[in-house]
N, C-alpha and C positions, 0 to 999 in steps of 0.2 A: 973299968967298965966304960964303955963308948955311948955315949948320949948323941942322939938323934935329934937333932933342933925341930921342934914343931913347926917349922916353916915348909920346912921339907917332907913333913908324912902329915900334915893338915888336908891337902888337896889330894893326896893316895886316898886317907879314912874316908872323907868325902865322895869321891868316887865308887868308893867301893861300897858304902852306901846307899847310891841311888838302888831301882831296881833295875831286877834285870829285864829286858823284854821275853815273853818266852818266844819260840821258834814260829809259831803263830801270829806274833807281834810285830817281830824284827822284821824290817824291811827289807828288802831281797837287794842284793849287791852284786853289781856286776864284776863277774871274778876279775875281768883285766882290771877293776879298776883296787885292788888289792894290791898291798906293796910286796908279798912273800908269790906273786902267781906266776912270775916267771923261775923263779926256784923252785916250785911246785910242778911246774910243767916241766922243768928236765928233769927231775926227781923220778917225774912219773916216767918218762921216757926212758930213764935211766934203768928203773925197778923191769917197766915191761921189754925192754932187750934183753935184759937179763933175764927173765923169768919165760919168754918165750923162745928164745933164743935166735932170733935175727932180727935186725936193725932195722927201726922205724922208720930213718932215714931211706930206706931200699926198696921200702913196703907200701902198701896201702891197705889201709884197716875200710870197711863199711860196715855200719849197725843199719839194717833195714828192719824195719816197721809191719809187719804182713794182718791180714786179717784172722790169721790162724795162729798167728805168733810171730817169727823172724826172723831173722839168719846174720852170721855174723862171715863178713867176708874179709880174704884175706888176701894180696896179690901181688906178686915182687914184678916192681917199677919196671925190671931191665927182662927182656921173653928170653935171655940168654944167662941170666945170673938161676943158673938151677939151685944152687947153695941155698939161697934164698926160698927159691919156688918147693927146696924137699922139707927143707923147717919150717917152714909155713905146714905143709903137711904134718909131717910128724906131732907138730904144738895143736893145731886141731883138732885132728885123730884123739888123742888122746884128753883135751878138752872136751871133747862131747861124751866120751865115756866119764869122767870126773865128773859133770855136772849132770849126766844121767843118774850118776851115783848121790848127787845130793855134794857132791864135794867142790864146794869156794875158796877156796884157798887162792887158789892163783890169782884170780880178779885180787882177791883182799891185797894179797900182795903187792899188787902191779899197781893197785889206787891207795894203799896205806888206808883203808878201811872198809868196813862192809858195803856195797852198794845197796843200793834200795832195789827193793824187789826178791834181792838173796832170800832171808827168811820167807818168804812164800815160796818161794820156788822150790828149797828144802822140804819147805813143809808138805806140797804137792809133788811133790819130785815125780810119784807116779804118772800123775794125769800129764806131763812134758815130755815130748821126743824131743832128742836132738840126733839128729842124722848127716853124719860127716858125709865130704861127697869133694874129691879132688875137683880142681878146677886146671884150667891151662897152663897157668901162671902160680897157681897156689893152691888154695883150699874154700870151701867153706863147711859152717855147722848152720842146719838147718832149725827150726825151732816150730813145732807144731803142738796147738792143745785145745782140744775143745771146749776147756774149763776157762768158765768166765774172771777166776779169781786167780787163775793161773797165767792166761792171756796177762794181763794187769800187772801182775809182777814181772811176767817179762819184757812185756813194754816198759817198766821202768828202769828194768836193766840195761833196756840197752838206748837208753834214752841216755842216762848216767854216762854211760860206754861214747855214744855221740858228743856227749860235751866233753870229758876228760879227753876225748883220742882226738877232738879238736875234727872230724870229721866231714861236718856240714851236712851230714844227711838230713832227713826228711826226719823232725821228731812227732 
């Protein structure tokens, strides 16, 4: 049998111990200042090439903010890389139908969790348009809703979407 010197799980049991803060409590942390958040950002980077099917590196993502709701843009770097510019297509296209339908998957995917806003948005799915709509260079999906509880969750979608995709846009 292998004995554990109290010297060594004295200051674990202590620790574990104290309380926890709840989510309320905890002080807000700045993600660079995290030791796992450059592992986390290629991770993510990683999940959403894969899952959207062209290179972040080629692309440009925007999450805008509207007063009806919002749109998520998408547009390859190079007016000449069409490869790019028709899977941006196609991953939109077909993104605005999924989340017309109430279906997250792929977000959860591409961030390794639910985003905020998801359950409302499932839950209102009805009162949300999203309206794909080619652009020059790629795509976007459109986001429109007259619902006060529905606007709300989509602004926190794509607020989430702004800081994960490292963006800068307007939150």
């Amino acid at each position: 049998m292998m004995r554990i010197p109290i010297v060594r799980t004295l200051p674990f049991l202590l620790l574990c111990a104290l309380p926890v803060p709840s989510r309320a409590q905890a002080p807000a942390m700045d993600p660079a200042a995290c030791p796992m958040h450059e592992q986390h950002m290629k991770n993510l980077d990683q999940r959403g090439d894969t899952q959207m099917g062209f290179g972040h590196d080629r692309t440009t993502h925007h999450f805008l903010i509207t007063e009806t709701g919002g749109a998520i843009q998408v547009a390859a770097n190079d007016p000449a890389d069409r490869e790019s510019r028709d899977q941006i297509r196609r991953h939109l296209a077909e993104i605005a139908g999924k989340f017309a339908g109430g279906d997250f998957s792929t977000p959860k995917t591409i961030h390794d969790r639910v985003l905020p806003g998801v359950p409302e948005m499932i839950e209102r799915k009805g009162a949300i348009s999203w309206r794909y709509e080619e652009t020059e260079r790629g795509g976007q999906v459109v986001i429109t809703t007259v619902d006060p509880q529905a606007r709300a969750a989509v602004h926190e979608f794509l607020r989430a979407q702004i800081v994960d995709h490292r963006t800068g846009d307007a939150m």
